[in-house]
DRENNU-580604 format. One line per 8 residues: number of its first residue (from 1); their letters; for each residue x, y, z of N, C-alpha, C. Coordinates in pm, whole numbers, padded with zeros to 5 digits. Layout:
<pts>
NUM	a	X Y Z X Y Z X Y Z  ...
</pts>
This chain:
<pts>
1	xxxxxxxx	-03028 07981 -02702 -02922 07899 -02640 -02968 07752 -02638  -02873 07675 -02700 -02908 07484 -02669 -02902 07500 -02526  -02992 07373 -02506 -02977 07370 -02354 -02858 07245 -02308  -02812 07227 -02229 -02652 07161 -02185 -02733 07019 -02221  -02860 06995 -02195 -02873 06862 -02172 -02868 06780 -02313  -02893 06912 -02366 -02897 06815 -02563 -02764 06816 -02597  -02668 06892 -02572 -02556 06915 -02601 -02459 06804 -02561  -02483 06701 -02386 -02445 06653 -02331 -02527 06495 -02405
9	xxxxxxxx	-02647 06500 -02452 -02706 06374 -02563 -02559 06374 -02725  -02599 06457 -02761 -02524 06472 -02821 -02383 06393 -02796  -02328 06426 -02726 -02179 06372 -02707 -02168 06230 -02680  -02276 06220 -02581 -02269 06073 -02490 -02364 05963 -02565  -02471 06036 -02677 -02502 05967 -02724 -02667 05855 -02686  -02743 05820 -02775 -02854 05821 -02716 -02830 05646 -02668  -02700 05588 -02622 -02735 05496 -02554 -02710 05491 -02408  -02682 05621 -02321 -02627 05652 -02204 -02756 05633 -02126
17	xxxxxxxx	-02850 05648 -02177 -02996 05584 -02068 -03016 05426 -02064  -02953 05386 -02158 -02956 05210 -02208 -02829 05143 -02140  -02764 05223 -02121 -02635 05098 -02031 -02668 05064 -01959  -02600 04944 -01901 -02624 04837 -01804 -02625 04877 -01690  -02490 04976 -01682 -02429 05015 -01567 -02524 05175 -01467  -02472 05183 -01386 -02482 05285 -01380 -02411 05406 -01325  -02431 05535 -01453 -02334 05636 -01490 -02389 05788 -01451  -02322 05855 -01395 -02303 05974 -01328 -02243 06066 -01401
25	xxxxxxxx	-02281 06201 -01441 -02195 06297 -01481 -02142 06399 -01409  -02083 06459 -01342 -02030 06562 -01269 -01961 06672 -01309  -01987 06826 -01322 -01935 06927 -01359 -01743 06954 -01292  -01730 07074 -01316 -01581 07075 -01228 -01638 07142 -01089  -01752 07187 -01097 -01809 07249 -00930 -01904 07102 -00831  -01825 07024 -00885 -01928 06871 -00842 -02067 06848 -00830  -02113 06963 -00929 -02293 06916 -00934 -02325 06840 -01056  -02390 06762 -01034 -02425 06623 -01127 -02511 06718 -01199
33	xxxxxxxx	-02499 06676 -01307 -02529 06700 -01449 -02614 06598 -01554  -02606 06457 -01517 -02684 06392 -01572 -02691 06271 -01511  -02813 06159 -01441 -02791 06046 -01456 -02895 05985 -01563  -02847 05846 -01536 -02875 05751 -01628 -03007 05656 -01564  -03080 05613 -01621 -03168 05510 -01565 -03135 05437 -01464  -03026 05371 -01502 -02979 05265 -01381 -02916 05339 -01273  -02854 05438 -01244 -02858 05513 -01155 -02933 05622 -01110  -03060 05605 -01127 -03161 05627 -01065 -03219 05480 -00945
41	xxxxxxxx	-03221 05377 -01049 -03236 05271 -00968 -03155 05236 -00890  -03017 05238 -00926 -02909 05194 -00770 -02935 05300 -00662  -02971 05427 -00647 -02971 05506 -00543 -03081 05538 -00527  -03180 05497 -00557 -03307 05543 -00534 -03392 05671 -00568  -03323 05724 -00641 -03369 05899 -00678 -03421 05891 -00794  -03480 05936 -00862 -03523 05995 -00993 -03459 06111 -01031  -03398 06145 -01204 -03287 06225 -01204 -03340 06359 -01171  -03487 06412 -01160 -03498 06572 -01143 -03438 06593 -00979
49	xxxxxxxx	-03430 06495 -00897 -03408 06520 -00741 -03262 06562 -00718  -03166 06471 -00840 -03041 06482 -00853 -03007 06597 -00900  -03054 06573 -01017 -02922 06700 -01060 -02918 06829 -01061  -02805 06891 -01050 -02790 07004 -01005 -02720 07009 -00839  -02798 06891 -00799 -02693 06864 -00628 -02571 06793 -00645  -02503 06842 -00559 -02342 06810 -00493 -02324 06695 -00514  -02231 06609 -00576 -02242 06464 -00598 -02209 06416 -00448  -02121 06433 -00372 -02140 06390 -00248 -02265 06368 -00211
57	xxxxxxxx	-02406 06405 -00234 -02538 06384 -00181 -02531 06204 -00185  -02446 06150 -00342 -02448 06000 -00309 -02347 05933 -00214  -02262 06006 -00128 -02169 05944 -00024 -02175 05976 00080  -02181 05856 00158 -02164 05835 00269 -02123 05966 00362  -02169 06042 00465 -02174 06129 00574 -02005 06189 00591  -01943 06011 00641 -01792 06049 00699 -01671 06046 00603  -01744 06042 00410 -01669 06068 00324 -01664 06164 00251  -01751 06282 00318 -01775 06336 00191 -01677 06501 00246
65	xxxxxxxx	-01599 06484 00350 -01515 06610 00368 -01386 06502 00282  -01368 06487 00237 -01254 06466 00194 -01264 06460 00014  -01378 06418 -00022 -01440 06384 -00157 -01390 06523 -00250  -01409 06618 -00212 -01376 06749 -00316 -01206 06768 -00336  -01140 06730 -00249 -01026 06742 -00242 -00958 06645 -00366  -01042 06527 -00334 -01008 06382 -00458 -01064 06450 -00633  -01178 06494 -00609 -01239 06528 -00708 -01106 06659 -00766  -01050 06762 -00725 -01000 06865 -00752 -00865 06770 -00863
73	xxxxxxxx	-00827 06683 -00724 -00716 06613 -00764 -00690 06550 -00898  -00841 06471 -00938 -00843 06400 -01045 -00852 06522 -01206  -00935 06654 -01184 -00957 06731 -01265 -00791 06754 -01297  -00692 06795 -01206 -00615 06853 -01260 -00511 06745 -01295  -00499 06586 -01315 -00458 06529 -01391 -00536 06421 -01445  -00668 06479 -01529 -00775 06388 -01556 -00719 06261 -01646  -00746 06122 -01623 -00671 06006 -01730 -00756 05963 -01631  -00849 05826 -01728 -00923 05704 -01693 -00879 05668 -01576
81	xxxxxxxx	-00929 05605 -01493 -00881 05516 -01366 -00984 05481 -01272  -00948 05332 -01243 -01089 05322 -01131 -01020 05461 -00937  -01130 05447 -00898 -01170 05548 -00825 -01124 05464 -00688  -01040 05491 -00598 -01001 05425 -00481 -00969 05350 -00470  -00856 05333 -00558 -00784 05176 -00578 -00723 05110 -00470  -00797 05015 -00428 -00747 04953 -00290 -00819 04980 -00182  -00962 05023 -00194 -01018 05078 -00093 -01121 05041 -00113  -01229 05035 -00020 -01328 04962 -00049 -01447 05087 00018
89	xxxxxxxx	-01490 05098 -00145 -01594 05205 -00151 -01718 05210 -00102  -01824 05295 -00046 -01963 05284 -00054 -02064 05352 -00082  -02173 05350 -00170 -02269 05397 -00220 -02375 05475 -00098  -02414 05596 -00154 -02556 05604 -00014 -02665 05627 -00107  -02782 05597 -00066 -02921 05535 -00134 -02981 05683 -00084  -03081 05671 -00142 -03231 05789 -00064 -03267 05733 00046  -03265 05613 00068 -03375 05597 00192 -03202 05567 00325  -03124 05609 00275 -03007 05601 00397 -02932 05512 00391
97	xxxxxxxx	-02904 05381 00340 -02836 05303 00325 -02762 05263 00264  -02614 05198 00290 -02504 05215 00241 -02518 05087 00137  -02408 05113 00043 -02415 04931 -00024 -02285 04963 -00080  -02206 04840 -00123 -01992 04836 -00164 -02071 04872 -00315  -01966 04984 -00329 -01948 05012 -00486 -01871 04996 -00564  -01818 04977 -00720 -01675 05029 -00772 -01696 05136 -00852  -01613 05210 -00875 -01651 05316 -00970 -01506 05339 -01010  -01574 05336 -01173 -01427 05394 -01278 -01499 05549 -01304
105	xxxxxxxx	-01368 05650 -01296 -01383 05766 -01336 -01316 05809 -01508  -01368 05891 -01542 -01315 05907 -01676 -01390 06036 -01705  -01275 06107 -01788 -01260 06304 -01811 -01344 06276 -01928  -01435 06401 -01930 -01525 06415 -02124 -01529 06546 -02101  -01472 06562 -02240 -01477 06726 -02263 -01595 06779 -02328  -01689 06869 -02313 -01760 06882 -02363 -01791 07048 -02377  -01870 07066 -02455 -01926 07219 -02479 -01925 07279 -02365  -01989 07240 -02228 -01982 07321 -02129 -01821 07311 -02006
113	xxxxxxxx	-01724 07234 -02099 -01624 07261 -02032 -01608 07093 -01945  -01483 07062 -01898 -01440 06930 -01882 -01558 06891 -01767  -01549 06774 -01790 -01678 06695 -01667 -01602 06575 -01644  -01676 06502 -01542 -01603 06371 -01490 -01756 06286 -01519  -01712 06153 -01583 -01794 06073 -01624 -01798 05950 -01522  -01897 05912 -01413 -01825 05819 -01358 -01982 05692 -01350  -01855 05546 -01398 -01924 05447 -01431 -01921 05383 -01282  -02036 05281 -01228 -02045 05316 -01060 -02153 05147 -01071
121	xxxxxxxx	-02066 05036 -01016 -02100 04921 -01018 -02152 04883 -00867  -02265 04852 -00877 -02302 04814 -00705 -02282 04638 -00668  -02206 04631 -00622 -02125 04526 -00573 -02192 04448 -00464  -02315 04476 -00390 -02428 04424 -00290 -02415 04241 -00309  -02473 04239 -00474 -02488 04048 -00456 -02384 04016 -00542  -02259 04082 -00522 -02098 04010 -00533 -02055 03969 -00407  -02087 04053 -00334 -02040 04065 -00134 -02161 03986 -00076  -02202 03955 -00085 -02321 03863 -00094 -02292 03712 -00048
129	xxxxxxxx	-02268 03685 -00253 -02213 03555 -00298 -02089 03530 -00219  -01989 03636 -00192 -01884 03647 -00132 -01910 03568 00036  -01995 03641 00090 -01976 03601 00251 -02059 03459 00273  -02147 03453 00141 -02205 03275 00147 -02136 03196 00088  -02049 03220 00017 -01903 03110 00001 -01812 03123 00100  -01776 03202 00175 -01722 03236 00290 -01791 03151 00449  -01919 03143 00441 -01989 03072 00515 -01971 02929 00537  -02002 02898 00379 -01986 02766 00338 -01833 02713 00373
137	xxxxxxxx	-01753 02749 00403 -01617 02741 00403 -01616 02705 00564  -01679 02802 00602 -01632 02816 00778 -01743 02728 00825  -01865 02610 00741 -01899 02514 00803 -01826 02414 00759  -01775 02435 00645 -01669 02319 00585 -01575 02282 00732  -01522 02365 00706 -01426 02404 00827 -01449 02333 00970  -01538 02360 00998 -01571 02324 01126 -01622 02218 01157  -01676 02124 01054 -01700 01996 01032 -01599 01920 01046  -01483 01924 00935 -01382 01875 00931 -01349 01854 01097
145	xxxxxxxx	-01332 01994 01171 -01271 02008 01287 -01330 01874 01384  -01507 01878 01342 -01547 01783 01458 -01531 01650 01398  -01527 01623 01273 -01514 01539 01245 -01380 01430 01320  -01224 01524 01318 -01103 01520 01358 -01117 01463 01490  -01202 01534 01569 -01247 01508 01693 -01266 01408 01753  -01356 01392 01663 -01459 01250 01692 -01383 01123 01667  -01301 01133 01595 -01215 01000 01542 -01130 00977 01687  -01089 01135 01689 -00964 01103 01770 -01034 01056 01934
153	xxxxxxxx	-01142 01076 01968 -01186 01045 02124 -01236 00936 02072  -01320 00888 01950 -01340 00699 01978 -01239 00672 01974  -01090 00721 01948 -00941 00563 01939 -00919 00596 02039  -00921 00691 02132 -00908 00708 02266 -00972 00637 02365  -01115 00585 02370 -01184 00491 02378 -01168 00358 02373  -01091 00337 02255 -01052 00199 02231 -00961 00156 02308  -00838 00250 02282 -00722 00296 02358 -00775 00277 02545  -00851 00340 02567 -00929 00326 02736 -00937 00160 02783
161	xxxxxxxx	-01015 00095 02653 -01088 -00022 02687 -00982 -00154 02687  -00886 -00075 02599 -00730 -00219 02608 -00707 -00220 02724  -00655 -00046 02789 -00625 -00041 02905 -00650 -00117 03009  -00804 -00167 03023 -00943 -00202 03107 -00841 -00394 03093  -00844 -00403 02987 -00816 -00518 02886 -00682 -00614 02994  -00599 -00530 02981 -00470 -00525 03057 -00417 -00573 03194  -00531 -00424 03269 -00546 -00521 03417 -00577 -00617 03467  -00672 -00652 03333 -00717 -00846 03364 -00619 -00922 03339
169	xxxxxxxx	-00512 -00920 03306 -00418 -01018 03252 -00279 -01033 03317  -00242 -01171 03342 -00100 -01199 03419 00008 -01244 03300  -00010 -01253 03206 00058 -01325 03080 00166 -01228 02999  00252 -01176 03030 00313 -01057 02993 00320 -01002 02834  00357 -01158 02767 00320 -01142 02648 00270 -01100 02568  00125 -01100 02613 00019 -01093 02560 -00028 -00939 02619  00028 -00903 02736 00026 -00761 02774 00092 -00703 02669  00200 -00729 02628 00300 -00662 02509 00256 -00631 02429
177	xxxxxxxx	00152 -00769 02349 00108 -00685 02221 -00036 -00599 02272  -00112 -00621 02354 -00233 -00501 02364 -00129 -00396 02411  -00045 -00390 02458 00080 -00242 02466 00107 -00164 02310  00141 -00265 02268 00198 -00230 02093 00032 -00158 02051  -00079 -00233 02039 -00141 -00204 01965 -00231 -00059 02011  -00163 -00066 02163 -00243 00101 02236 -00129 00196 02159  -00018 00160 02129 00075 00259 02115 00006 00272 01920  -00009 00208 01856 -00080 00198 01681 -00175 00303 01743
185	xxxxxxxx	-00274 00317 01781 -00400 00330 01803 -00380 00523 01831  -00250 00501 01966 -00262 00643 02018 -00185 00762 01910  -00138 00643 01802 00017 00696 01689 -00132 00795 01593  -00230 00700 01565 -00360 00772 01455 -00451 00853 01539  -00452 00833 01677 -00544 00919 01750 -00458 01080 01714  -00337 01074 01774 -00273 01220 01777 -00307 01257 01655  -00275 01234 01511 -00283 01268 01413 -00417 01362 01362  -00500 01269 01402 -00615 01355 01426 -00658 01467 01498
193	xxxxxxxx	-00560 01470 01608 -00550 01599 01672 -00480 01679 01670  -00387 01632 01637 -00301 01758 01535 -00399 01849 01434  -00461 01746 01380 -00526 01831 01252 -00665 01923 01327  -00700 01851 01485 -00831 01926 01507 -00753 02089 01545  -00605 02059 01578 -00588 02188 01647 -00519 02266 01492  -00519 02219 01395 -00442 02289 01297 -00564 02368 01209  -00492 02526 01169 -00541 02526 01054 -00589 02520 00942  -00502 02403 00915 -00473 02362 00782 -00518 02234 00809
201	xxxxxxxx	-00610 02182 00746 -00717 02092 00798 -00666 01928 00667  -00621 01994 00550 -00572 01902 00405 -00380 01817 00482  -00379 01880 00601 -00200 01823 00636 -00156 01858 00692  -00096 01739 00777 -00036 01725 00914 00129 01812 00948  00117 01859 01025 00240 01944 01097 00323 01807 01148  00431 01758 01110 00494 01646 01138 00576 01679 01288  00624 01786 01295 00742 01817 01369 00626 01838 01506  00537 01893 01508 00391 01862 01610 00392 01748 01639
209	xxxxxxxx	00331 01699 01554 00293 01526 01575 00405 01400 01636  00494 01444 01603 00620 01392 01640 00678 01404 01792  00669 01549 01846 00685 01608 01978 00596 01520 02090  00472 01523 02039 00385 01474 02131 00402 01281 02095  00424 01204 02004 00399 01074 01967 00504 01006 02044  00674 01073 02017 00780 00996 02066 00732 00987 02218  00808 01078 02274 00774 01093 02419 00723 00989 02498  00555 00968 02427 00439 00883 02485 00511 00755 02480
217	xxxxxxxx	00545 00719 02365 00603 00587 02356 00694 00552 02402  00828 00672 02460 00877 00633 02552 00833 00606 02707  00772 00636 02726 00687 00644 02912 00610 00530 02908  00538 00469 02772 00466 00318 02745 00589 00184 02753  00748 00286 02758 00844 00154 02800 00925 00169 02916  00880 00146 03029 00896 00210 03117 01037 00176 03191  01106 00045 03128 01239 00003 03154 01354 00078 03076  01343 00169 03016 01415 00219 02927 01404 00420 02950
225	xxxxxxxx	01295 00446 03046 01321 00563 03081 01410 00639 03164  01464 00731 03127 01577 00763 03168 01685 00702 03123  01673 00600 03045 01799 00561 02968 01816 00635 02824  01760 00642 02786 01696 00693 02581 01707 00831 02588  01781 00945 02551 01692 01045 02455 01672 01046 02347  01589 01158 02277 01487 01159 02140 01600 01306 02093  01601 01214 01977 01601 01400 01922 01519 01412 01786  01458 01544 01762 01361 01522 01621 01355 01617 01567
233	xxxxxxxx	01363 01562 01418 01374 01711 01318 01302 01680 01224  01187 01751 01245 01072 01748 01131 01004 01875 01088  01110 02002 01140 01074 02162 01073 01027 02123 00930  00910 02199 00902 00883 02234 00783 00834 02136 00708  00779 01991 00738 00738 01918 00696 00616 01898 00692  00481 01908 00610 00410 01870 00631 00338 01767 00504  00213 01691 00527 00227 01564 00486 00025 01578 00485  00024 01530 00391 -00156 01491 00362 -00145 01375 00433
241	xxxxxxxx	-00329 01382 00521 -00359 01302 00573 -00379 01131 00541  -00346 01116 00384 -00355 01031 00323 -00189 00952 00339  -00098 01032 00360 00053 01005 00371 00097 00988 00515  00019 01061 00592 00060 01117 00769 00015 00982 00840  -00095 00895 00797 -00121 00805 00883 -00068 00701 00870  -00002 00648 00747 00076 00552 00739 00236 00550 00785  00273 00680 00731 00372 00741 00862 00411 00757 00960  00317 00806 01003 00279 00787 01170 00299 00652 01218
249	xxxxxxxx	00241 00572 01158 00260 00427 01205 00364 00380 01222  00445 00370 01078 00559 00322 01074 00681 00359 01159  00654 00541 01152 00772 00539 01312 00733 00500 01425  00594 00485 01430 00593 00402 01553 00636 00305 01615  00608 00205 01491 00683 00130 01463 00836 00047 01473  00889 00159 01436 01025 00179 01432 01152 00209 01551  00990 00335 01625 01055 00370 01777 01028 00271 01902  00955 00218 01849 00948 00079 01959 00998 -00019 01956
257	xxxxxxxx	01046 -00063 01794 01170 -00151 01742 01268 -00114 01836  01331 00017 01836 01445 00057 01871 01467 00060 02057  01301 00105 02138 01314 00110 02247 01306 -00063 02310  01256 -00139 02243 01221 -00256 02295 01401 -00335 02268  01455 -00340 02143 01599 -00397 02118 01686 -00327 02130  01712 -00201 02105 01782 -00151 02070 01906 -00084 02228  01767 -00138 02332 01818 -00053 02458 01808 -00118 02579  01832 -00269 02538 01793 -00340 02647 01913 -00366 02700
265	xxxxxxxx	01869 -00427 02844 02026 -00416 02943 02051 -00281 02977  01977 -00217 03022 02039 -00054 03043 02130 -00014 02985  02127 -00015 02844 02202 00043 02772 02170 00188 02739  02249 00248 02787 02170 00433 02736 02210 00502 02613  02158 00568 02518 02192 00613 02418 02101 00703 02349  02031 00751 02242 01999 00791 02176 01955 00756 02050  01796 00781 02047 01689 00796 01909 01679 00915 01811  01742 00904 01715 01708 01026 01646 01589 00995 01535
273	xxxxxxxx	01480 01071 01534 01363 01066 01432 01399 01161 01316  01395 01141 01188 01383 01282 01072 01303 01266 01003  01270 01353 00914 01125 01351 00871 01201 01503 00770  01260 01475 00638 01288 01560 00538 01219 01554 00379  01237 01687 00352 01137 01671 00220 01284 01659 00159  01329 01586 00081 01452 01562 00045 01476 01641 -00152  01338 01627 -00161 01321 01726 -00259 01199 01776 -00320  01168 01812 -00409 00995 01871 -00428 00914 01765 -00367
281	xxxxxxxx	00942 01632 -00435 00804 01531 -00450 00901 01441 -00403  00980 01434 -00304 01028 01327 -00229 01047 01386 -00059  01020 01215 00021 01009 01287 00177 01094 01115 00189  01166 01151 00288 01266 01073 00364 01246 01054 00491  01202 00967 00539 01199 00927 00694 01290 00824 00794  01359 00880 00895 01459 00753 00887 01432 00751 01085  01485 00661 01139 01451 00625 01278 01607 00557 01267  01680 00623 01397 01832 00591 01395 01860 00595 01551
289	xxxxxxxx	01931 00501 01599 01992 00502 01727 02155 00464 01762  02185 00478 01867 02334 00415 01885 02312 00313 02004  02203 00223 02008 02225 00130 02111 02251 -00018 02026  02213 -00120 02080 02269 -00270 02017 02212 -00257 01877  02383 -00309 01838 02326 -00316 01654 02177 -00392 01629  02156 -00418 01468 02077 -00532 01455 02173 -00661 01431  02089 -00761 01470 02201 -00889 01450 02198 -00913 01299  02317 -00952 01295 02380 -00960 01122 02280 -01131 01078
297	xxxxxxxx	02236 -01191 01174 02147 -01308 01136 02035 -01292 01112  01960 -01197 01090 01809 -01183 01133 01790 -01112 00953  01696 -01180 00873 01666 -01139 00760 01562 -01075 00802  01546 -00965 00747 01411 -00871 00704 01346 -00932 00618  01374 -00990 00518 01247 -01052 00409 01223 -01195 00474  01221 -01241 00582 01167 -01352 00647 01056 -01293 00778  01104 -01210 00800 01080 -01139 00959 00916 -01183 00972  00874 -01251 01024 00709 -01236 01034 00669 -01159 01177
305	xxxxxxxx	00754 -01074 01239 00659 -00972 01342 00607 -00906 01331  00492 -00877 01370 00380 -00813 01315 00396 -00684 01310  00496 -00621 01392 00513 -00465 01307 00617 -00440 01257  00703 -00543 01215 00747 -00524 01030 00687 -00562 00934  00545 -00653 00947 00522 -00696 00855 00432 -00537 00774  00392 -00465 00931 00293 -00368 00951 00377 -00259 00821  00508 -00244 00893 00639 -00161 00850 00625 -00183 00648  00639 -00320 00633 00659 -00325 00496 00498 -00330 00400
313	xxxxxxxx	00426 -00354 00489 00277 -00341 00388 00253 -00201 00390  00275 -00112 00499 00292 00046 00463 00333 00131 00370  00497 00083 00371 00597 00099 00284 00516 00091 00123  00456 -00044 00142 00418 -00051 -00052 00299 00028 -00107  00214 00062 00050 00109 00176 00034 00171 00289 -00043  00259 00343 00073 00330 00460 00010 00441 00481 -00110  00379 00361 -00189 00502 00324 -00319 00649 00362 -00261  00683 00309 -00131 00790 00392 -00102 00945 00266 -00094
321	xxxxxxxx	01030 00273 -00037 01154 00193 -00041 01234 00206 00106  01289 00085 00146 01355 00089 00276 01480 00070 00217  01559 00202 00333 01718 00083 00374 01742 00073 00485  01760 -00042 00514 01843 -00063 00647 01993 -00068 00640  02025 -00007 00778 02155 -00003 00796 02160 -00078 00949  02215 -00148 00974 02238 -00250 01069 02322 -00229 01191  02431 -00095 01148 02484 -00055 01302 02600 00054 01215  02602 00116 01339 02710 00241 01308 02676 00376 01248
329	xxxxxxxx	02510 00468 01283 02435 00358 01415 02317 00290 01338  02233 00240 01359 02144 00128 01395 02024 00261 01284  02008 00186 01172 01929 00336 01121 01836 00300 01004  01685 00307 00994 01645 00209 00874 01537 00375 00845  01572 00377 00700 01492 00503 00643 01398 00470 00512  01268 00556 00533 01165 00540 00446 01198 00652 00321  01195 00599 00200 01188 00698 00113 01067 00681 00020  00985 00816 -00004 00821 00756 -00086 00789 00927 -00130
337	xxxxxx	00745 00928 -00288 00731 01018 -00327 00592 01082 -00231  00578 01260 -00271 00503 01296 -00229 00357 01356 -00259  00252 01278 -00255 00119 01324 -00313 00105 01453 -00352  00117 01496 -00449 00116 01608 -00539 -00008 01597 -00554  -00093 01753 -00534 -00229 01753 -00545 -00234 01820 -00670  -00364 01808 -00712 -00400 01795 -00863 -00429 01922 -00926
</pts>
């Protein structure tokens, strides 16, 4: 009588000790029948210890009542296929320890009757590389976060020290603009905190940023509260930090234009903010009210106040375009394509 093992050379051929991988043979009664070099080395055995035992001897404790049932399954419609598709497999060693496997199964018919051939990849320094790029990510991550941080409590700081700035002063004027420039300051602080509390660390949640920005700037005009509401629609908008801060500004900008002229004399009415992606690579921003028009005398391309001038050096940052509309109601909108990442 040949003995199975020449019979099983024979078929498989004398490079089945030379593959890379490592390969398992299994009868239809699940006793291994042959390994290969390299699976000797992934599990730690030498093949006389193996074969002839239960291939379950290589799985895991709390898999191996279910393993014969899979094995039965595959015999009676044997066709190539990896082995637990969607599941995440594991190897058991000699000395007890588990490691992620993949394994493709595949039917060979042979002299002693059908066998399962199974090719069995140890996946250890894939999952590895995996959780140290994964690492690297979640210090990425968390840098960014303090980084966000840190910006946003020094303008807070700054923001503190105008404050300080303020109480020294009887000149109202001049209170006005350290007012304006706490309100610039607190417009890039939020932004940054938006992003410390966001996920998404590459762009700003507008319709966030917006909730918390108006508000403030109304309570920083304190003759006009309770006269003004806000309304704001910035669902679904979001904006790289490279786009969000010049943005940010400009409605700031815009909403203090509107609370400082737009509502004086106790005039009560309404600010509406929008903030639309108007199409793939275009975003529309417009700041609109129904209180005193703008005066039909007042040129915009003369204007030297410092936050239109702020308004239009922004604008050319963001290659973007104004219109004003002057009353009916009172409404000047930013249009500027949108940074398409690469």
């Amino acid at each position: 009588m040949v003995p199975q093992h020449v019979q099983l050379d024979e078929y498989l051929g004398q490079a089945f000790n030379r593959m890379p991988v490592a390969m398992i043979v299994v009868n239809q009664q699940g006793a291994i029948t042959r390994v290969n070099h390299l699976a000797e080395t992934t599990f730690g055995y030498e093949a006389r210890e193996l074969i002839g035992q239960p291939v379950e001897t290589l799985i895991p404790q709390r898999y191996r009542g279910q393993h014969p049932h899979y094995r039965r399954g595959f015999l009676a419609e044997a066709t190539a296929r990896p082995m637990g598709l969607g599941r995440d497999l594991s190897g058991l060693r000699k000395d007890g320890s588990e490691f992620p496997v993949e394994i493709g199964i595949n039917p060979v018919d042979t002299g002693e009757g059908p066998m399962v051939l199974s090719v069995i990849l140890d996946l250890s320094e894939r999952k590895q590389a995996e959780k140290r790029i994964q690492d690297a990510l979640s210090q990425k991550d968390l840098l960014l976060r303090e980084v966000h941080h840190r910006v946003k409590n020094n303008l807070q700081v700054i923001h503190s020290l105008l404050d300080l700035q303020v109480l020294k002063l009887d000149d109202r004027d001049v209170i006005g603009v350290l007012r304006d420039s706490q309100n610039r300051i607190r417009s890039m602080s939020l932004i940054h905190q938006t992003l410390y509390q966001s996920s998404n660390f590459a762009c700003v949640d507008f319709q966030r940023f917006l909730d918390e920005l108006v508000p403030s700037l109304i309570e920083s005009y304190r003759s006009v509260v309770g006269q003004v509401n806000i309304a704001i629609d910035a669902h679904q908008v979001k904006l790289p930090i490279s786009e969000a801060i010049p943005c940010g500004l400009i409605i700031n900008e815009l909403v203090s234009n509107a609370l400082k002229h737009g509502f004086a004399g106790a005039h009560h009415g309404t600010i509406t903010v929008s903030v639309l992606a108007t199409q793939e690579d275009q975003v529309e921003i417009s700041v609109s009210n129904d209180g005193h028009p703008i005066p039909t005398d007042l040129d915009f391309a003369q204007c030297t106040t410092l936050g239109f001038q702020l308004v239009r050096l922004l604008t050319r940052q963001l290659d973007g375009t104004l219109d004003i509309q002057r009353a009916g109601p009172t409404r000047i909108a930013l249009r500027f394509p949108l940074e398409v990442e690469a």
